[in-house]
N, C-alpha and C positions, 0 to 999 in steps of 0.2 A: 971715650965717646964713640959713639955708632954711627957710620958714614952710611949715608945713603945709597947703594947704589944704582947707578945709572942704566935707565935696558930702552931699546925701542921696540918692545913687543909691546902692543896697544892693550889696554884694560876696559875690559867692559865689565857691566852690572850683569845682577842674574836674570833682572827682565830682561835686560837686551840681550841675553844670550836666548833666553826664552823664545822672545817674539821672535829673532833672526831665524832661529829652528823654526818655528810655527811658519812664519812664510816660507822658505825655503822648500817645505814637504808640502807646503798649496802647490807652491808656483811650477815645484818642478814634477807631483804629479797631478795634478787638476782631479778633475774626476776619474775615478775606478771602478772596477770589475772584480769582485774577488770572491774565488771561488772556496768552500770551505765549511765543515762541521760546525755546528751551532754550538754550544757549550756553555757553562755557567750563568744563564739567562736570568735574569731577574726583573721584573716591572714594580714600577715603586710608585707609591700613591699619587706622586706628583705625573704621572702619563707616559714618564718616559722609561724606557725600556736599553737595559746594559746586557753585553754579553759579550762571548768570544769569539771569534772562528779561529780552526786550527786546522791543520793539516800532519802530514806525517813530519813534515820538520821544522813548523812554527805553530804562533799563536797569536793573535791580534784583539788587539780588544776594541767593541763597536762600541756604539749608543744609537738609539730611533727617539727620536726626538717626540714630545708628542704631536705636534702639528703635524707630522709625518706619518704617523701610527695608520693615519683610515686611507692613506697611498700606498700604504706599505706594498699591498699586491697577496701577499699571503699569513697565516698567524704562526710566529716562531716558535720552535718548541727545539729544546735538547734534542740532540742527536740525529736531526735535520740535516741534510749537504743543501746548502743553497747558494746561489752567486747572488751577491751583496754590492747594490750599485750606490755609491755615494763618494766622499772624498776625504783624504787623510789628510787629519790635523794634529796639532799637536796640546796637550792638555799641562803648560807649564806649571802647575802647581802642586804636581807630581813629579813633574820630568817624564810623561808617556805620552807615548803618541797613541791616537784610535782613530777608525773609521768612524764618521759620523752617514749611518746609512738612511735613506727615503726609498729604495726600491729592491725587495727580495725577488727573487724565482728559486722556482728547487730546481737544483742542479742534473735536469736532464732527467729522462722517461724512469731511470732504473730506479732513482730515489722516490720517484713521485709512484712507482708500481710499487715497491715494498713499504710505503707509506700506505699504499688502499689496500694491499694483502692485511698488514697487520692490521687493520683497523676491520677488513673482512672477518678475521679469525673472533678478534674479540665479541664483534656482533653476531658472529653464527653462534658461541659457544656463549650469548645471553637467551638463543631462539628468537630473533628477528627475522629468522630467513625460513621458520620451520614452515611446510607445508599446510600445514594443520591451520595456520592462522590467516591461509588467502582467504577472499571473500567471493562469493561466484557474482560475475555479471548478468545485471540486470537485462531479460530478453529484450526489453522495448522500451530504454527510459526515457522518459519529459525533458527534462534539463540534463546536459552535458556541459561539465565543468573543465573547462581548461588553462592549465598556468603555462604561460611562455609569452613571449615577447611579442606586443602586439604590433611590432614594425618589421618581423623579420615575414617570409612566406612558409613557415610551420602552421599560422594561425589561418592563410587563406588556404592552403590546401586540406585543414580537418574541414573550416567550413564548407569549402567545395566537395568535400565527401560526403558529409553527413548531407548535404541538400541531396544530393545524386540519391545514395542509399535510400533514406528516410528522411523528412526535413523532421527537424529538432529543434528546440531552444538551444542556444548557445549562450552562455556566460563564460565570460573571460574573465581572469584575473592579470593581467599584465605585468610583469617583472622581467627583471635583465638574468638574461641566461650564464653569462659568465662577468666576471673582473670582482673589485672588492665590494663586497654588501650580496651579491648575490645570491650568496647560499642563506644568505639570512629573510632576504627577498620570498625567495621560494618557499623556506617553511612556513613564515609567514604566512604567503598566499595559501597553500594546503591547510592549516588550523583554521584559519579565517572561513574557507570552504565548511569546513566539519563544523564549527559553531554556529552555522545557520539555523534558526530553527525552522522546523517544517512549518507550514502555512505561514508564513510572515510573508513580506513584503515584498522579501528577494526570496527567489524561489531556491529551495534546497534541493541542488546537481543527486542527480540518480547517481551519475559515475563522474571518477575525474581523469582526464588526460594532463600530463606531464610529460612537456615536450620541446624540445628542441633541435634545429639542423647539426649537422656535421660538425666537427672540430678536430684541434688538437689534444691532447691529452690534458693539458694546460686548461684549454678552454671549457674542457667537460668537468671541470674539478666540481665546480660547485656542485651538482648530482654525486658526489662523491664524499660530500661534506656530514658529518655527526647525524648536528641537526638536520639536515632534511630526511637523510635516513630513520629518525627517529619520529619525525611527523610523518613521514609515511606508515611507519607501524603502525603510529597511535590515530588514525585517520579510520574514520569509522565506514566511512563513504568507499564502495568500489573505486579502486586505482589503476590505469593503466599507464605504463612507463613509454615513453618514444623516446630516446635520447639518442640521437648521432646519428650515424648511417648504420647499416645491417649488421658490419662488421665491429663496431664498437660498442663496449661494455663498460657499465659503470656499478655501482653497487645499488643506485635505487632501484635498477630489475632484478635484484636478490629480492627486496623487499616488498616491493610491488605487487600487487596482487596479479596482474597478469603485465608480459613484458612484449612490446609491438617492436617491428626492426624497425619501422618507420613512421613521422605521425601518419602518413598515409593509412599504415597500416592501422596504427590505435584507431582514427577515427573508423576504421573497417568492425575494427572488434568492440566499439561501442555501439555500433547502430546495426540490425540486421538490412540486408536487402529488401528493398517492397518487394519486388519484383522476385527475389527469392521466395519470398513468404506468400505472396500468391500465388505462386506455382505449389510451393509445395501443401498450400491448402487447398488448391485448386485436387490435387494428387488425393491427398487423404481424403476429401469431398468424394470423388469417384471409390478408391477403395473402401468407402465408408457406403456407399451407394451400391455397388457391388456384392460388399457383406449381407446388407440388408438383403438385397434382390436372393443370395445364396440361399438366407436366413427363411425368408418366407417360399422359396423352392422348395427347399427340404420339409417345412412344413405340409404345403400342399402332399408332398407324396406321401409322407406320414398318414395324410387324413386320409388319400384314395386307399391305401392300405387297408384303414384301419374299417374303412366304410367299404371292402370288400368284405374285411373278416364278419360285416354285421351279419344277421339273420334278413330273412325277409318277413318284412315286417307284416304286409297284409295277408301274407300266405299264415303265418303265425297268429295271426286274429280269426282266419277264417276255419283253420284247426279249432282254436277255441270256441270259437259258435259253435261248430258241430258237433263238439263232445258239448256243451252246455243241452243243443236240442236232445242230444241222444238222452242224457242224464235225464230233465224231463219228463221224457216220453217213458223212460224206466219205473222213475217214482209215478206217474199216471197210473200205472200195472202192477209197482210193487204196493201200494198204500189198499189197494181191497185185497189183495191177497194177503197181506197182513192181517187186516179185520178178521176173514176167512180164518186164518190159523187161532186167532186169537178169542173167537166164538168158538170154534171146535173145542181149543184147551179148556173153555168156561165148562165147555158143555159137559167133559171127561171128568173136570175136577165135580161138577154138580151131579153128576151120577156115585163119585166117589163119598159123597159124605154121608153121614148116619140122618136118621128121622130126627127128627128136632122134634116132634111133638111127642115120641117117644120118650126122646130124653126129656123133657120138661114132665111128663108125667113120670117118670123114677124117682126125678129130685123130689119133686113133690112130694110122692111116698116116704122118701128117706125124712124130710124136714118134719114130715107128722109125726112119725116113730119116733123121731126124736123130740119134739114137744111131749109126746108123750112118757116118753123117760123122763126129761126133767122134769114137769108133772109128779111123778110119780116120788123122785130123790129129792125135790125142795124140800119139804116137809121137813126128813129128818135131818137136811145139812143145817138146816135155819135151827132147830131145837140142838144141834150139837153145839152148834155156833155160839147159842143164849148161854149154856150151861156153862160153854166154856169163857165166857165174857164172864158169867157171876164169878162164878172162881176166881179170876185174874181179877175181878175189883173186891173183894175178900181177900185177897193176898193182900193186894195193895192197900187195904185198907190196916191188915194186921202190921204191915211193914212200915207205915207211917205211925202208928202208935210206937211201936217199938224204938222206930227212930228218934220219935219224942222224949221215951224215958231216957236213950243214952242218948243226948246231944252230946256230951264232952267228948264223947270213942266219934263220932263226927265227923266234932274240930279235929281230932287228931287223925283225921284221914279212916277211919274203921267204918264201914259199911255191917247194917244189922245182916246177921244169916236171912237169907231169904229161901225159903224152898222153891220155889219155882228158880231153874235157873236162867230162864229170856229175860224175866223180868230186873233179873238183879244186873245182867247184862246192860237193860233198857236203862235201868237205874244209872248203873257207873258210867255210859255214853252222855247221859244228861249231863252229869254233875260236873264231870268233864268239860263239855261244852260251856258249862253256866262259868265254870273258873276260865275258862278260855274268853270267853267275852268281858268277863270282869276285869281279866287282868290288862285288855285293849282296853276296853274303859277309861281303865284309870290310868294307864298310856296317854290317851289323847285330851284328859284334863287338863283344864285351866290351872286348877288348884296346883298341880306339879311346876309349871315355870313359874307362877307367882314365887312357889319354896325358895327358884334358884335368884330371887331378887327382883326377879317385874313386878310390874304394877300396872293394873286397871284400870281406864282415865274411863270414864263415864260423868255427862251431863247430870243437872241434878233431879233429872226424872229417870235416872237409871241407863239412858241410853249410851250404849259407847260411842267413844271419839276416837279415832284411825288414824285421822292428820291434824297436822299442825293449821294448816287452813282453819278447818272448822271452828278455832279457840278465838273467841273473839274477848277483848279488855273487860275484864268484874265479871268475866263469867262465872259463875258455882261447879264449881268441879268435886266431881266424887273419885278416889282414888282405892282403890281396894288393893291389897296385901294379904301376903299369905297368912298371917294371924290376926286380921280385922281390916275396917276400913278410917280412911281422913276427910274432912275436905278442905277445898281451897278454893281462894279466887285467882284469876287466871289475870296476869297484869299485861301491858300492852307487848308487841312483837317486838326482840330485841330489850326487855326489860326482865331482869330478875327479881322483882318486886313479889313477894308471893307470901302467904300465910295461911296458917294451919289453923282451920277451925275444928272446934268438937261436935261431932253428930250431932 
C-alpha cells in the first residue's frame, strides 16, 4: 500500500498562483516608464494593437487597448524608440507578463530627427519638394486664408499685419496646432480650403497661411506629419508656411510654396504695403512723366531741325512767278516769229513747185493719144477675139460629139483627144470638180445612215419628227428605211403598243 506522505509546504491552484503573480507586478510596480524599440506590431480588427519593446538585452511585450488608441499621443510603427507609459501586468493564460500601454512619446529629439529625415528623403525622391512645382504669389489678393489656432496670438498678429499693410478679408479655418488629431485637423483645413469653389457663398482665399507659434520639436510634429505634407502639395491655392520661430524647421516649408520665419512674417509676404505701393507708383508716375516730357523734347528738336533743313517757301513761289512771266512774255514773241518762218517756208516751197496748168495740159494730150490708140486697136482685138471664140465653140462642139460616141472610154476614166490643149485642160478641171462634189454629195446623204440601220420618223404629211415630245397617242407615223418605207401609229408615252401598216 502507498503511504501518504506528510509535507508543510502549502499547495496552491494554478489561478492562485496566477492572480498572486498578476498582483504582485501591479502592486510592486504601479505605473511605468519604459524606454525601448517598437517591434512586431500588429493591429487587429478588434481596435487593439500588440507589440514589443526591446532593447539591447531584453524584450517586453505590450498591448494599447483600443479606448486608449486616440490618447495614445503618437501612431506606432516598427523600428520606432519610444518611452512607453502604462503599467505591468500579468496575462495568466499564457504565463506572461506585458505592458498594458495609454501614453507613447519617441524617445528624445535623435529619434524624432531621423524619423523626419527619412520620411524627408522619401518625399524629395517622389518630387514634392521640387521647385518647378511652387506657385508664385498673388500681388494683391481679396481673401487670405489662414489655418492655425484661433486662441493662440499667431492669428491676432496676421490680422494686425494684414490691416497695417493692406486691410484684406480674412478667413480662418481654426484647428489645434499640436497633440493627437492635429495633423489630421490641419489637412483637413488645407483641402477644405482648395474645394471651395470660386463665386459661391464662401469666398475662395487668393493665398493660404499656415501657421503656428514656437515649440518643441514634439510640438511642431504635426507640420511634420504625411498627410499634411501631402495636402500641401496637392493644394492648388498659393501656400505660405509660418511655423515656429526663425530658427525652426519643419518639412511643410519643403513643400510649401513660399516659407515665412514668422506669421508676422507670412502675413508681410501675403499682402504688399499700401504705402509701399504708392510710393513706388507715386515713383514710376514721375519716371513715366519724365519719359514723356524726354520723349516730346526730342521731338520738338527733331522738327526745328528738320524745319531748318526746309526751303523757303515764299522765296521759292516767288522764283516761280517769275520764270512763269518770263515764259510768257517769251511765247508773246516767239508765236509771230514762228508764223513769220512758217509763211517764208510756204512761200520757198510755192516757188519750188511745177505749173499745174502745164501739167494738166500734158495729161491731157497724153490721155487723147491714147484714146486715140485704142480707137484705132479695138477693131482688130474685138475680131481676133470673135474668131477665136468660134473656134473654141467648134472644138467644143466636135468634143462633145465625140464624147457621146465613146461614153464607155468615159466611164472608164478616158478623155476624147481634144486638139486644143486649154480646152482639154478646162475639161479635166471640171470633171474633176463635178466628181469632187458628187462624191461630198453623197457623203452628207440621208440615204447613207438610213444603210447603217436608221430610220426616218416623219408625220403623215411627210414632215419629220426630231423629238419624242412632238409624238402625241394614234398618231400616223411614216418611217422610212434604207430599202422602202412603213407606217405606224404612235401609242401613248411609256407604252410599246405599236403597229405596222401598209402604204
Amino acid at each position: 500500500m502507498n503511504e501518504v506522505v506528510a509535507s508543510n509546504i502549502p499547495e496552491y491552484t494554478v489561478s492562485e498562483i496566477s492572480g498572486a503573480v498578476k498582483r504582485t507586478l501591479e502592486g510592486a510596480f504601479g505605473r511605468v516608464r519604459v524606454r525601448g524599440e517598437i517591434t512586431e506590431l500588429k493591429r487587429y480588427p478588434s481596435g487593439h494593437i500588440y507589440f514589443s519593446l526591446k532593447d539591447e538585452g531584453g524584450k517586453i511585450a505590450g498591448v494599447v487597448w483600443k479606448s486608449a488608441v486616440s490618447r495614445l499621443g503618437l501612431a506606432p510603427e516598427n523600428g520606432v524608440e519610444v518611452i512607453a507609459q502604462g503599467k505591468i501586468s500579468a496575462y495568466g493564460d499564457r504565463s506572461t507578463y506585458q505592458l498594458i500601454v495609454d501614453r507613447m512619446d519617441y524617445a528624445g529629439a535623435g529619434a524624432l530627427l531621423a524619423r523626419i529625415e527619412a520620411l524627408r528623403l522619401r518625399l524629395a525622391a517622389e518630387g514634392l519638394f521640387d521647385a518647378a512645382k511652387k506657385q508664385a504669389l498673388p500681388l494683391l489678393p481679396e481673401v487670405v486664408g489662414v489655418v492655425t489656432s484661433e486662441r493662440g496670438a499667431v492669428i491676432q498678429d496676421i490680422r494686425t499685419t494684414i490691416q497695417r499693410r493692406f486691410p484684406r478679408h480674412i478667413l480662418l479655418w481654426p484647428v489645434p496646432v499640436q497633440g493627437e488629431g492635429a495633423a489630421e485637423k490641419i489637412a483637413e483645413a488645407i483641402r477644405g480650403f482648395d474645394a471651395i469653389a470660386p463665386g459661391g457663398p464662401i469666398p475662395r482665399p487668393d493665398v493660404l497661411i499656415v501657421a503656428r507659434g514656437g515649440g518643441s520639436l514634439e510640438d511642431l510634429m504635426a507640420f511634420n506629419d504625411e498627410a499634411v505634407l501631402r495636402a500641401v502639395a496637392a493644394c492648388r491655392i498659393p501656400l505660405i508656411s509660418a511655423v515656429g520661430h526663425e530658427t525652426d524647421t519643419t518639412l511643410i516649408d519643403h513643400v510649401s510654396d513660399r516659407r515665412a520665419p514668422t506669421p508676422t512674417a507670412a502675413a508681410e509676404l501675403a499682402v504688399p504695403s499700401r504705402v509701399e505701393l504708392a510710393a513706388d507708383l507715386a515713383q514710376k508716375g514721375a519716371r513715366l512723366i519724365g519719359a514723356l516730357n524726354r520723349i516730346a523734347q526730342e521731338g520738338r528738336l527733331r522738327l526745328q531741325r528738320a524745319e531748318r533743313g526746309l526751303p523757303d517757301l515764299p522765296s521759292l513761289v516767288g522764283a516761280a512767278r517769275q520764270r512763269l512771266d518770263d515764259r510768257g512774255a517769251r511765247m508773246l514773241l516767239a508765236l509771230p516769229n514762228l508764223l513769220a518762218a512758217r509763211r517764208a517756208s510756204l512761200d520757198r516751197a510755192e516757188r519750188g513747185l511745177p505749173d499745174l496748168a502745164a501739167l494738166v495740159r500734158a495729161a491731157r494730150q497724153r490721155f487723147g493719144e491714147g484714146a486715140v490708140r485704142l480707137r484705132l486697136a479695138l477693131p482688130g482685138r474685138l475680131a481676133a477675139a470673135r474668131s477665136e471664140l468660134t473656134l473654141s465653140a467648134q472644138q467644143l462642139r466636135a468634143a462633145l460629139r465625140h464624147a457621146t460616141a465613146n461614153s464607155a472610154n468615159r466611164a472608164a476614166g478616158v478623155l476624147p483627144r481634144l486638139t486644143d490643149a486649154p480646152l482639154r485642160a478646162r475639161l479635166r478641171e471640171s470633171h474633176a470638180r463635178l466628181d469632187g462634189l458628187a462624191a461630198r454629195l453623197e457623203s452628207v446623204s440621208y440615204e447613207k445612215v438610213l444603210a447603217r440601220g436608221y430610220a426616218l420618223v416623219s408625220d403623215g404629211e411627210g414632215t419629220p419628227i426630231t423629238t419624242a415630245k412632238s409624238v402625241r397617242a394614234g398618231m400616223d407615223l411614216r418611217l422610212r428605211f434604207a430599202d422602202g418605207e412603213a407606217r405606224a401609229i404612235a401609242g401613248g408615252r411609256g407604252e410599246t403598243r405599236q403597229r405596222t401598216l401598209p402604204l
